[in-house]
N, C-alpha and C positions, 0 to 999 in steps of 0.2 A: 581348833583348840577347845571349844566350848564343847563340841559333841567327844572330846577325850582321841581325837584322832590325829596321833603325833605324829603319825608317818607319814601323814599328809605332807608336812613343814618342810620337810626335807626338798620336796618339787613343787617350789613355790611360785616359781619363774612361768608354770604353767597355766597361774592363774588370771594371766593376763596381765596387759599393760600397766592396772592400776601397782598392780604388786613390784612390778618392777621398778617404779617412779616412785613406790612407798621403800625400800632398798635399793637404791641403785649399785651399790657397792656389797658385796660379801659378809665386808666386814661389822655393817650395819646389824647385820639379819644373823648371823652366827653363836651371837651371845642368848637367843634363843634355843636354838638346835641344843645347843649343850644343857642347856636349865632342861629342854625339855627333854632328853635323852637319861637326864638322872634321874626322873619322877617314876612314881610305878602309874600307869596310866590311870588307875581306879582314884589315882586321891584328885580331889577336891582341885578346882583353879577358883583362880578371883581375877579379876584387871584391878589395878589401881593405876593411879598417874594417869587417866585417860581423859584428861579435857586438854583444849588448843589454847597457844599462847599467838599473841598476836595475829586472831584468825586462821594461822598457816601452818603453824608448827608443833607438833604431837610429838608425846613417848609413853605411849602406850602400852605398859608393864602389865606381867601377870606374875602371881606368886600361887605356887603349891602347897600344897600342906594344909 
């Protein structure tokens, strides 16, 4: 996402085990695809929301624009 390469997102499942145990469900990982499907590639990302609660537990958001 960082290097603007959103057609990566879509075969994520190939990034190995960690990705799949970071979504194990579809439904987790989908509200991505769509944010990143609206964006024109060239704009800008940011993460927010990205520190852990209770050691264990992230939601690791990005915002365009």
């Amino acid at each position: 996402m960082e290097k603007g390469d959103l057609a990566a997102l879509a075969d994520f499942r190939k990034l190995g085990p960690v990705a799949q145990l970071a979504h194990p469900t579809h439904e987790h990982y989908l509200p991505l695809l769509y944010a990143a499907g609206a964006v024109d590639p060239k704009e800008p990302m940011r993460f927010f929301n990205s520190s852990y609660q209770s050691a264990s537990i992230s939601m690791r958001s990005a915002v365009w624009g």
